[in-house]
C-alpha angles and dihedrals in degrees: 000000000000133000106262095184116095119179084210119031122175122201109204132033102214135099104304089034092054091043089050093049085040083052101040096049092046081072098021117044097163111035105105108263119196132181122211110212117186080197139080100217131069120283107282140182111260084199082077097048092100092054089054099045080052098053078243097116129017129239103237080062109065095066118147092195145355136228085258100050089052088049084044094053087037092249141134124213117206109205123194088035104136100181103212097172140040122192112181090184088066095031083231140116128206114227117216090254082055103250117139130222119197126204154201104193112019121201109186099204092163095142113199143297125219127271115232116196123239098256132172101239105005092110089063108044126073105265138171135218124184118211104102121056078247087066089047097044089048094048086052094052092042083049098061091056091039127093102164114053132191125187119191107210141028109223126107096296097043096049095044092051089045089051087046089042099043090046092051090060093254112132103245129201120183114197110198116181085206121079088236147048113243093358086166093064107027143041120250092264094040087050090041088062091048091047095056093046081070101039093056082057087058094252100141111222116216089193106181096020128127119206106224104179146005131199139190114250101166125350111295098004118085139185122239127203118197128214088255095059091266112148112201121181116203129190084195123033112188108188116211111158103142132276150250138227108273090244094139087108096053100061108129086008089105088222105155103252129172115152080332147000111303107243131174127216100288091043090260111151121207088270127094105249103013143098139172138215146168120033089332100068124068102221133178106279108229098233098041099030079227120140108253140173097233097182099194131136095237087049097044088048086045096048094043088054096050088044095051088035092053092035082052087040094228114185090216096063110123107200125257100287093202137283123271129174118254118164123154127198144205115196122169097333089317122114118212123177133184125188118174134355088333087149097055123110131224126288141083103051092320124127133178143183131198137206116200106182086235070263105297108069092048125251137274119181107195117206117198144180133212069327102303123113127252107150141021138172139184144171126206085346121119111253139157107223087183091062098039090049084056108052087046089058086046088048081216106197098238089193094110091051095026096136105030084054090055096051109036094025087175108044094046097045095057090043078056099045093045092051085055102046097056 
């Protein structure tokens, strides 16, 4: 029978789970090291879901590591193995077939699921999500039998499968209950130019709008009524709607969860040998000092690193600095990036200013505060997001380059940073 004790055991073979084993096995090259994968396949990248689900990228082409990169780091990875139950006391967790790992040291990477809406209906009709390399291979399938497409919701997710969708012939229609696209990310002017980008690729935008109810009209297609009277059909329903930290598995664990697993600094979580990272962990944000799910890829990777360095106890380990926003994104041969609170108004101390291309050069919109940076966003303009995202972490007092920053961002943040760095 095999050893079921592992001194470090990761649930979770994404992003933040790969950068902590990476991490872990860089001090510790002997302690057992075993990975926890829900999955059957090897461990993959979720930012290429979208690719897939377009026939843009293969699947046999969005692997995060191979059989030989775990023999390589002295590690064993354990697929099909869905945890349903933590129990600090034990320092075990119960996996769905009923087998039972025991610990030493616990990381919970087990990212986030989908939200799917209440909605009347919605049960009984044929729906997507898009969050395994399964829900991308099935939209694929369903796409090539579709001709009408919805898509609830108009975040990253929901954008990236549209633009596949659209591109693929399909007639696509996005319904969005906020007045804006990735309000989360942009400001309104900076997610109207976005909106019209697809609009001018005949994707029709149902901004404001609440779906209420879904019903089946023949197998697989479905029919779809909005909270203004609108009746949409769809051969193809892609929900994407958000999503939620992956906690299932921690209930009567007493764990401390809020929108996330509690985590310090170091990742460390309220209970003795374990820690948490990626969208699953609820860290300090950088700007508030108030704990936040930032589901990005560069905070899931960073995360996953100070989790594997402290569970390894590597002396070289430099505490969580704070969590800030950085997504870039690619639409219909634009580039947009946000890195901050690029989204937030005026008030309080804050102070933009905006830079609309009179419509031809992009546009970048510069948040500051008492001069010092703490959002930008741009559309179609050259930036470095590295380098922004580092002068906001420094808080590097722009007032001697105040206007030069605000006119040439790029140019002046890397003069900055490269003052800094020698």
């Amino acid at each position: 029978m095999t050893d079921t004790h592992a001194h470090y055991l990761i649930v979770g073979s994404s992003h933040a789970g790969r950068e902590a084993l990476a991490a872990i096995r860089m001090a510790d090259p002997k302690g057992r090291l075993v990975m926890l994968s829900r999955e059957g396949r090897m461990p993959y990248s979720p930012t290429i879901l979208p690719y897939v689900a377009s026939g843009r990228s293969q699947p046999d082409r969005v692997g995060l590591a191979d059989a030989e990169w775990f023999t390589e780091n002295a590690a064993e990875l354990v697929l099909n193995a869905q945890v349903v139950a933590v129990d600090p006391a034990a320092r075990a967790v119960r996996l769905a077939d009923g087998r039972r790992w025991t610990y030493d040291k616990l990381l919970l990477a087990t990212g986030a699921e989908p939200v799917v809406p209440p909605v009347k209906g919605l049960d009984r009709v044929r729906y997507h999500v898009l969050r395994t390399l399964d829900d991308a291979l099935s939209i694929r399938e369903r796409s090539t039998q579709a001709r009408r497409a919805v898509v609830l919701g108009a975040g990253l997710v929901g954008m990236h499968a549209a633009e596949t969708m659209a591109a693929a012939g399909l007639d696509v229609t996005m319904v969005e209950m906020r007045p804006h696209v990735l309000a989360e990310y942009f400001d309104p002017k900076a997610s109207a130019l976005i909106r019209q980008t697809f609009e001018r690729h005949s994707v029709r935008m149902m901004m404001g709008r609440r779906l209420l109810w879904a019903m089946e009209t023949v197998p697989g297609s479905c029919r779809l009524g909005l909270d203004d009277g609108t009746e949409l059909e769809a051969d193809l329903l892609l929900v994407a709607a958000g999503v939620r930290p992956a906690m299932a598995m921690l209930a009567d664990s007493g764990i401390t969860i809020d929108k996330g697993i509690l985590v310090d600094d170091r990742m460390r979580t309220a209970a003795p040998g374990i820690w948490a990272a990626g969208d699953v962990a609820q860290a300090r944000g950088f700007l508030t000092g108030v704990p936040v799910v930032n589901g990005t890829l560069p905070e899931a990777v960073e995360q996953g690193r100070i989790a594997g360095m402290d569970m390894a106890s590597d002396p070289d380990l430099i505490p969580y600095g704070g969590g800030i926003p950085l997504n870039t994104y690619g639409f219909f041969g634009r580039h947009a990036m946000a890195v901050g609170t690029a989204a937030v108004p005026e008030g309080d101390g804050i102070e933009t200013v905006t830079d609309e291309g009179n419509g031809q050069n992009g546009y970048c919109r510069i948040v500051l505060k008492d001069n010092r940076l703490i959002g930008l966003a741009a559309i179609d303009r050259v930036m470095d997001a590295g380098i922004l995202w580092r002068l906001i972490l420094r808080r590097t007092d722009l007032s001697p380059v105040r206007q030069q920053f605000l006119s040439h961002p790029l140019e002046t943040a890397r003069a900055l940073m490269s003052r800094g760095w020698r």
